[in-house]
DRENPA-3360 file (N, C-alpha, C; in nm, 2 decimals, always signed):
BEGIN
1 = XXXXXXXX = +14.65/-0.74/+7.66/+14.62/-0.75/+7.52/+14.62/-0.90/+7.48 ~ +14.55/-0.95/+7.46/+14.50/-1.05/+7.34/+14.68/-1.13/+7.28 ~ +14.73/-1.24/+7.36/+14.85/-1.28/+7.24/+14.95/-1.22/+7.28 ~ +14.96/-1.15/+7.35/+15.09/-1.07/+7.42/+15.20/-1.21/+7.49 ~ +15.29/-1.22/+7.45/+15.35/-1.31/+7.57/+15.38/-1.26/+7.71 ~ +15.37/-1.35/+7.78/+15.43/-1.36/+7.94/+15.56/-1.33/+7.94 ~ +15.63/-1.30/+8.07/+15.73/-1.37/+8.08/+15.80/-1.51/+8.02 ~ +15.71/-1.56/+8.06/+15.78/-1.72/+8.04/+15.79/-1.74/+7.92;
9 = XXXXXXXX = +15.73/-1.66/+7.79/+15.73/-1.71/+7.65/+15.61/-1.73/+7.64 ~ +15.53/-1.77/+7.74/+15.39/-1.80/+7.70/+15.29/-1.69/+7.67 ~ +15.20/-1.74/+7.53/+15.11/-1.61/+7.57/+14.98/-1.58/+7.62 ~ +14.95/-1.47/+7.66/+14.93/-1.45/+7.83/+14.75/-1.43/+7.74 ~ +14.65/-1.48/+7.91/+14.51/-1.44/+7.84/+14.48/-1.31/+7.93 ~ +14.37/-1.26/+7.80/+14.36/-1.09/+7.85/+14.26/-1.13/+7.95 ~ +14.33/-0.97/+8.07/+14.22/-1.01/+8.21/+14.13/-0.95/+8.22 ~ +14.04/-0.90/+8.34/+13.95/-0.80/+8.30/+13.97/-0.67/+8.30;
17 = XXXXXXXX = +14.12/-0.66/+8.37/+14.16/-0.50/+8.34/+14.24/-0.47/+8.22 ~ +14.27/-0.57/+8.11/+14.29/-0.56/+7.98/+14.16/-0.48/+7.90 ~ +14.08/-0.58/+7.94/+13.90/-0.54/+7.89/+13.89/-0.39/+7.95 ~ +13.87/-0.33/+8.05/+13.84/-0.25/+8.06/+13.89/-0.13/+8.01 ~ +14.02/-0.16/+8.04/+14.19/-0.02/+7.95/+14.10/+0.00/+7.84 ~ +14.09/-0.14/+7.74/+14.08/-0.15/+7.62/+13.92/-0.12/+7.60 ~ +13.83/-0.09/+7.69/+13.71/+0.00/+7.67/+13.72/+0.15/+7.68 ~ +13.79/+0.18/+7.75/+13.81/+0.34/+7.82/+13.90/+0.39/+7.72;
25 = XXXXXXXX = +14.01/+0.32/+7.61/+14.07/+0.37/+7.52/+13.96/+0.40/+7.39 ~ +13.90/+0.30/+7.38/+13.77/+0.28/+7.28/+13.70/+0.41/+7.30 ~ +13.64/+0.43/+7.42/+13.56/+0.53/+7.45/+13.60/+0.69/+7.43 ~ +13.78/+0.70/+7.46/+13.78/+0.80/+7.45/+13.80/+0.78/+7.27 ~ +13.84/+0.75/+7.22/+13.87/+0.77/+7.10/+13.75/+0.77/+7.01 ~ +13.65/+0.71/+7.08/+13.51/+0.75/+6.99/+13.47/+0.89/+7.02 ~ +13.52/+0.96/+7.18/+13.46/+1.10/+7.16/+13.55/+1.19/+7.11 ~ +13.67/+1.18/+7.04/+13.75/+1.27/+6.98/+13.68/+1.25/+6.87;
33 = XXXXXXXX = +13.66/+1.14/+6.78/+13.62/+1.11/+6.67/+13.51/+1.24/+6.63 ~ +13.43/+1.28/+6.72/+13.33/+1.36/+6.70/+13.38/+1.50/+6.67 ~ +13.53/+1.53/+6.69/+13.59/+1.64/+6.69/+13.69/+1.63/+6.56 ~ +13.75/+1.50/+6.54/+13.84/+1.48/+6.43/+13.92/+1.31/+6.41 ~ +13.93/+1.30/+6.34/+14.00/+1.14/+6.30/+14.09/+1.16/+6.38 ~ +14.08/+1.05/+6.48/+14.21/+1.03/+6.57/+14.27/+0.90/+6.54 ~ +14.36/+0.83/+6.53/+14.43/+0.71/+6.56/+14.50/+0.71/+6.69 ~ +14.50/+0.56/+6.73/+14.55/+0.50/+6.89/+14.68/+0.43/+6.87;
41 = XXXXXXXX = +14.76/+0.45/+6.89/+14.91/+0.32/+6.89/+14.95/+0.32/+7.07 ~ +15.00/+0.23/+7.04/+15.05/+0.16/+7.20/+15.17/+0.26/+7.22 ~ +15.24/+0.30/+7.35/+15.36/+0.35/+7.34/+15.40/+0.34/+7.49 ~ +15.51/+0.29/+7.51/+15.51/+0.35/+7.67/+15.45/+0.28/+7.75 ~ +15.40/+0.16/+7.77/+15.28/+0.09/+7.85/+15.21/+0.19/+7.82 ~ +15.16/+0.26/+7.75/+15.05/+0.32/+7.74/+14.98/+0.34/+7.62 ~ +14.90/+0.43/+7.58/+14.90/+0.45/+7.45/+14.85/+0.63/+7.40 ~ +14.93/+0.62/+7.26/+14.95/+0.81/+7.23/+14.82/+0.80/+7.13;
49 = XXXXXXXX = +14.72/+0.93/+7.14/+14.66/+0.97/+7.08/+14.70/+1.03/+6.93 ~ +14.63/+1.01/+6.84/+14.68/+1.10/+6.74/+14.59/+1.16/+6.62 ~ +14.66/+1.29/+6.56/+14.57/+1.38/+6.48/+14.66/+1.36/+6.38 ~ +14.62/+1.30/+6.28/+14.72/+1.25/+6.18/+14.89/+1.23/+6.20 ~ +14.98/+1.27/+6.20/+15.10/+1.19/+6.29/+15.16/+1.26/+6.37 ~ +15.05/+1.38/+6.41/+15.08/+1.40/+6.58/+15.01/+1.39/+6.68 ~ +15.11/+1.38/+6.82/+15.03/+1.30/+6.91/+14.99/+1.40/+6.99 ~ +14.87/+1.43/+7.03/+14.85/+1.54/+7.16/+14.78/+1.47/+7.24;
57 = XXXXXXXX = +14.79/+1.39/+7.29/+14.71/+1.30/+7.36/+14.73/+1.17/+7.44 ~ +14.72/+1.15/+7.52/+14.80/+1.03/+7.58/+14.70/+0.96/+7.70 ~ +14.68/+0.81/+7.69/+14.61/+0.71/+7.76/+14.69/+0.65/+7.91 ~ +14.71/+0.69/+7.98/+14.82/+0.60/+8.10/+14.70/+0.56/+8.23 ~ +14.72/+0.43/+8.28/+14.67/+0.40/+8.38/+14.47/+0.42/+8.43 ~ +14.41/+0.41/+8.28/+14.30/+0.44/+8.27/+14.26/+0.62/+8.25 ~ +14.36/+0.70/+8.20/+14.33/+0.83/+8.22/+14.37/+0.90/+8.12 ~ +14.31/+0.96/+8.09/+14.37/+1.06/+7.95/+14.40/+1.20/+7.97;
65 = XXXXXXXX = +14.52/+1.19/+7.92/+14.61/+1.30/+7.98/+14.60/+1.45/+7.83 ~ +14.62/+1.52/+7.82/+14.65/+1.62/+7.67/+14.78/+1.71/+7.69 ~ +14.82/+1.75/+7.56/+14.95/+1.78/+7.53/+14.90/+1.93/+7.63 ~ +15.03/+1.98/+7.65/+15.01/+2.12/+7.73/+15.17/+2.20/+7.71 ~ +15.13/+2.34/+7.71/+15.23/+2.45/+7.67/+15.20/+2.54/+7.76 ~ +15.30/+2.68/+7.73/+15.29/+2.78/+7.83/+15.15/+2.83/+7.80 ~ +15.08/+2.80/+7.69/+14.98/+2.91/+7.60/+14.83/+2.80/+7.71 ~ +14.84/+2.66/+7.70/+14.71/+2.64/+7.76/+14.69/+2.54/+7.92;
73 = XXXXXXXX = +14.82/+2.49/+7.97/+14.84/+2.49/+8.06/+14.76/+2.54/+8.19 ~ +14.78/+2.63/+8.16/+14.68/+2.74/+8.29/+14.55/+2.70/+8.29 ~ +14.47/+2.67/+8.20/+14.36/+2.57/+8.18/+14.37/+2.47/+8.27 ~ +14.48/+2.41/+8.22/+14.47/+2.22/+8.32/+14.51/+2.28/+8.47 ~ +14.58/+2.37/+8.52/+14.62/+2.39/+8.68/+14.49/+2.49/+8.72 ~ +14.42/+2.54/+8.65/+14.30/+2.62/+8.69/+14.18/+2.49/+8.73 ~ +14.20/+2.40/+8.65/+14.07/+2.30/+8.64/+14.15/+2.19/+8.79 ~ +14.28/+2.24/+8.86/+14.33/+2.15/+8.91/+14.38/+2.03/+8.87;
81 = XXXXXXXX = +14.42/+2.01/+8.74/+14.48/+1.90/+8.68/+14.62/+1.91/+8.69 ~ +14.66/+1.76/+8.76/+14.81/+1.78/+8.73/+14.86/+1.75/+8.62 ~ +15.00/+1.76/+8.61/+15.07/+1.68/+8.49/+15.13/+1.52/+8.53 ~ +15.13/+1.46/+8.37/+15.19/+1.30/+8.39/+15.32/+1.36/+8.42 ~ +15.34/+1.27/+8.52/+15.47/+1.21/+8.59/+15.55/+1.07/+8.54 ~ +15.68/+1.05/+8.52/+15.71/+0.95/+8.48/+15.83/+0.92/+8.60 ~ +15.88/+0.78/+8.57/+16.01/+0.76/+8.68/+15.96/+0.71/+8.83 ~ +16.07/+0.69/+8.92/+16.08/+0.65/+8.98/+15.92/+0.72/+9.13;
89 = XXXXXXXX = +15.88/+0.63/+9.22/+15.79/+0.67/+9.28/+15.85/+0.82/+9.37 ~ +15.82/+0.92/+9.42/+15.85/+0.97/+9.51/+15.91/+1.12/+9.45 ~ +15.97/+1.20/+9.49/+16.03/+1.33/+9.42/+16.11/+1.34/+9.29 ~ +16.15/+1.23/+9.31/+16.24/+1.21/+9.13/+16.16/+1.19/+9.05 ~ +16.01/+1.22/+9.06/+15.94/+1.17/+8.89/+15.99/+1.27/+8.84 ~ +15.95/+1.27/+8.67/+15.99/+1.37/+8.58/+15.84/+1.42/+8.52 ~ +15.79/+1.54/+8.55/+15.68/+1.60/+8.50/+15.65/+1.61/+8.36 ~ +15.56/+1.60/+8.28/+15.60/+1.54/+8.13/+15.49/+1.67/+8.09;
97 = XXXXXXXX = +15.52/+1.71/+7.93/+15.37/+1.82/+7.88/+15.28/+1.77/+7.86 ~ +15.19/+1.72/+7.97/+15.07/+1.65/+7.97/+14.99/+1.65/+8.09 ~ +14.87/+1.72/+8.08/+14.77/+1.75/+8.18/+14.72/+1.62/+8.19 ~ +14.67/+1.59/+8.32/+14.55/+1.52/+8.33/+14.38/+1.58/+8.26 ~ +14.29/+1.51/+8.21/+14.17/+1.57/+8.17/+14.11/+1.58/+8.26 ~ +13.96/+1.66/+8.26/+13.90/+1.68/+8.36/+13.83/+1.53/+8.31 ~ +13.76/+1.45/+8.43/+13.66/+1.34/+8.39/+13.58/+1.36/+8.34 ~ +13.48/+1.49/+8.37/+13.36/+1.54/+8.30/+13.37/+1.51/+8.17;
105 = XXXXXXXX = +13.48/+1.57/+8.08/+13.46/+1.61/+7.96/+13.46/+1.46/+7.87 ~ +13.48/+1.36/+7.93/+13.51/+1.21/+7.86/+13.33/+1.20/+7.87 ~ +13.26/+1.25/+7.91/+13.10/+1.25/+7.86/+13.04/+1.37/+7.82 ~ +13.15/+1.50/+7.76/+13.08/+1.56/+7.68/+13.18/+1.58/+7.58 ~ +13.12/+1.55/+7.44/+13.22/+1.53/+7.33/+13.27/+1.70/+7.29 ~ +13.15/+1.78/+7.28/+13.20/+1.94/+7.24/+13.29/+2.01/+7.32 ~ +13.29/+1.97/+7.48/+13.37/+2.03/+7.57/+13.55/+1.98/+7.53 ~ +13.52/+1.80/+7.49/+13.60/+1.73/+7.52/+13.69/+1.83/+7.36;
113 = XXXXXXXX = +13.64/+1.84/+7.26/+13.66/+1.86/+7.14/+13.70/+1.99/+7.12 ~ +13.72/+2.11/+7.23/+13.75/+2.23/+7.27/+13.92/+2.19/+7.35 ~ +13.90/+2.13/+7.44/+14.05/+2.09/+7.48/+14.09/+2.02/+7.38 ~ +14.08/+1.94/+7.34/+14.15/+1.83/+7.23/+14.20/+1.93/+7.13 ~ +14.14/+2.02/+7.06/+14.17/+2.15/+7.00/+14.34/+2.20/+7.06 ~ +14.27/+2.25/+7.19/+14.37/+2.32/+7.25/+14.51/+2.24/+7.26 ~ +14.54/+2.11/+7.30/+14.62/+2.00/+7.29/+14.65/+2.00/+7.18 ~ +14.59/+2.01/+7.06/+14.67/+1.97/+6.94/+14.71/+2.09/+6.87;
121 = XXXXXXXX = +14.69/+2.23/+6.95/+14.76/+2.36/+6.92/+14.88/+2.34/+6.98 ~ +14.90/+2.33/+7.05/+15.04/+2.30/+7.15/+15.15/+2.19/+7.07 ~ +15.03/+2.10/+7.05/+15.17/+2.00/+7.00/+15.27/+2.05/+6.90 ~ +15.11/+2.15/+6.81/+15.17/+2.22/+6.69/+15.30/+2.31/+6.70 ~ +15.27/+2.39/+6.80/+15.36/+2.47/+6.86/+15.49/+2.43/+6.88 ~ +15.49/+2.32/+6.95/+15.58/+2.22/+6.99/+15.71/+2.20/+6.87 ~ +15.61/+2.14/+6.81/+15.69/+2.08/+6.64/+15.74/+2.16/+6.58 ~ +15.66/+2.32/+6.57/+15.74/+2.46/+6.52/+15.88/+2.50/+6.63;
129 = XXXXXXXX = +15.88/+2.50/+6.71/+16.00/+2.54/+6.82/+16.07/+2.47/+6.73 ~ +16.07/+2.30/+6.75/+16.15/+2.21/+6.74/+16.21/+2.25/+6.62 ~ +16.14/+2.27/+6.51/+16.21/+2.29/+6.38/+16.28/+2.41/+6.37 ~ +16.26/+2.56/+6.44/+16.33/+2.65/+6.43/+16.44/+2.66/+6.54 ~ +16.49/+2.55/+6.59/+16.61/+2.56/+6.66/+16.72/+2.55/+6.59 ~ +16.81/+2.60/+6.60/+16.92/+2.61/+6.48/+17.01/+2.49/+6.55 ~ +17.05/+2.41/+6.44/+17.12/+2.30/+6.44/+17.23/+2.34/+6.44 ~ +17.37/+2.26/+6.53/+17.52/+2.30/+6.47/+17.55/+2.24/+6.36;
137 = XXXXXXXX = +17.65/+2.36/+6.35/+17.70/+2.35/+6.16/+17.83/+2.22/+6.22 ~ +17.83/+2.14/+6.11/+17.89/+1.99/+6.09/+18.02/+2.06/+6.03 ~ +18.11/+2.04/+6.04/+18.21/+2.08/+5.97/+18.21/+1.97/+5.85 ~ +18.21/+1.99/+5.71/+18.23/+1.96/+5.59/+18.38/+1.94/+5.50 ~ +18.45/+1.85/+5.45/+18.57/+1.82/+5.38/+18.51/+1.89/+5.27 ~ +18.59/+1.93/+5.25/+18.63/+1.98/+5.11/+18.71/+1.93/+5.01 ~ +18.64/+1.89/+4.92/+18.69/+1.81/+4.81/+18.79/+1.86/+4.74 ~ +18.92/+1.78/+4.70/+19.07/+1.87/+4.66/+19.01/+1.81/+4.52;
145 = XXXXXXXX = +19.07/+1.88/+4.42/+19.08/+1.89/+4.30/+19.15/+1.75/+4.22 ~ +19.05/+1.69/+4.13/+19.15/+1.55/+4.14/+19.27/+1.64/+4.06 ~ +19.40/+1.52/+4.07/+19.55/+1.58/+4.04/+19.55/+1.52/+3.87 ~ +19.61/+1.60/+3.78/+19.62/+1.57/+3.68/+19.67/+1.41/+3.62 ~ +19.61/+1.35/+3.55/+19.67/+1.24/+3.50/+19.65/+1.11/+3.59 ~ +19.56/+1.14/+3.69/+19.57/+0.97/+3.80/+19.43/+1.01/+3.77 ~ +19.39/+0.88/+3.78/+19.24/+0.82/+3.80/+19.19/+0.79/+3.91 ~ +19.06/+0.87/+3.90/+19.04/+0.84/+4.08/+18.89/+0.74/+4.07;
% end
C-alpha cells in the first residue's frame, strides 16, 4: 500500500504485487457489487469483505475465501475447496470458517452472487448462535439501605 511505512520508519513504495493484490481485491468487490453493496477494510494482512457490518468474506494471499457453516460447507468440500488456515506452517495451522472460492466464479458474477448469498447466510447464523449463548450471571451488590441520619 501506498505510504505504509517500512521497518525502518521509512515509507515504503508500492510494488507490483501491491498493484496487483490491490486489483484482484478491486475485482472481486466489483463482482459482489452486482449482488449487493459490499465494503473492503484491511484486517489480518488481509482484507474482510463486508455486507453492511458483517463480514462473510475474506481476501488472503490473492484468494477469496467465504464465510462457511455446517448448513453450506459441503458446497466448498464438494467443489474441493479447502478451508483458510492460519498459524504456524505444517500441522499446527488452525482451520478458520472460510472456504476457499471456486476461481470460476470470480468471472461469473450470478454464480459468484449465489455463494456470496450462501456466506452471508452463515455469517448470519453465526451472529444468532453468538447472541443466544447464555452469558454467566455476574454476581451483583446489593445496595444496604442508607442508615438513618448520616449523609451519604
Amino acid at each position: 500500500m501506498r505510504g505504509r511505512l517500512a521497518p525502518t520508519g521509512k515509507p515504503r513504495r508500492a510494488t507490483k504485487a501491491d498493484d496487483e493484490r490491490d486489483q484482484f481485491i478491486a475485482h472481486v468487490a466489483d463482482q459482489l457489487r452486482h449482488w449487493a453493496p459490499v465494503s473492503v477494510r484491511r484486517l489480518f494482512g488481509g482484507h474482510g469483505i463486508y455486507r453492511g457490518e458483517r463480514m462473510f468474506a475474506f481476501v488472503a494471499r490473492d484468494t477469496l475465501y467465504l464465510r462457511t457453516d455446517d448448513v453450506n460447507r459441503p458446497d466448498f468440500e464438494a467443489a474441493g475447496m479447502g478451508a483458510l488456515r492460519v498459524g504456524k506452517s505444517g500441522n499446527a495451522r488452525i482451520a478458520l470458517s472460510y472456504h476457499e472460492a471456486p476461481a470460476e466464479l470470480l468471472d461469473e458474477p450470478e454464480e459468484l452472487a449465489q455463494w456470496a448469498e450462501r456466506a452471508f447466510a452463515a455469517a448470519l447464523r453465526r451472529d444468532e448462535a453468538k447472541a443466544r449463548r447464555v452469558k454467566p450471571a455476574h454476581r451483583t451488590r446489593t445496595r444496604r439501605p442508607p442508615v438513618k441520619g448520616r449523609k451519604d
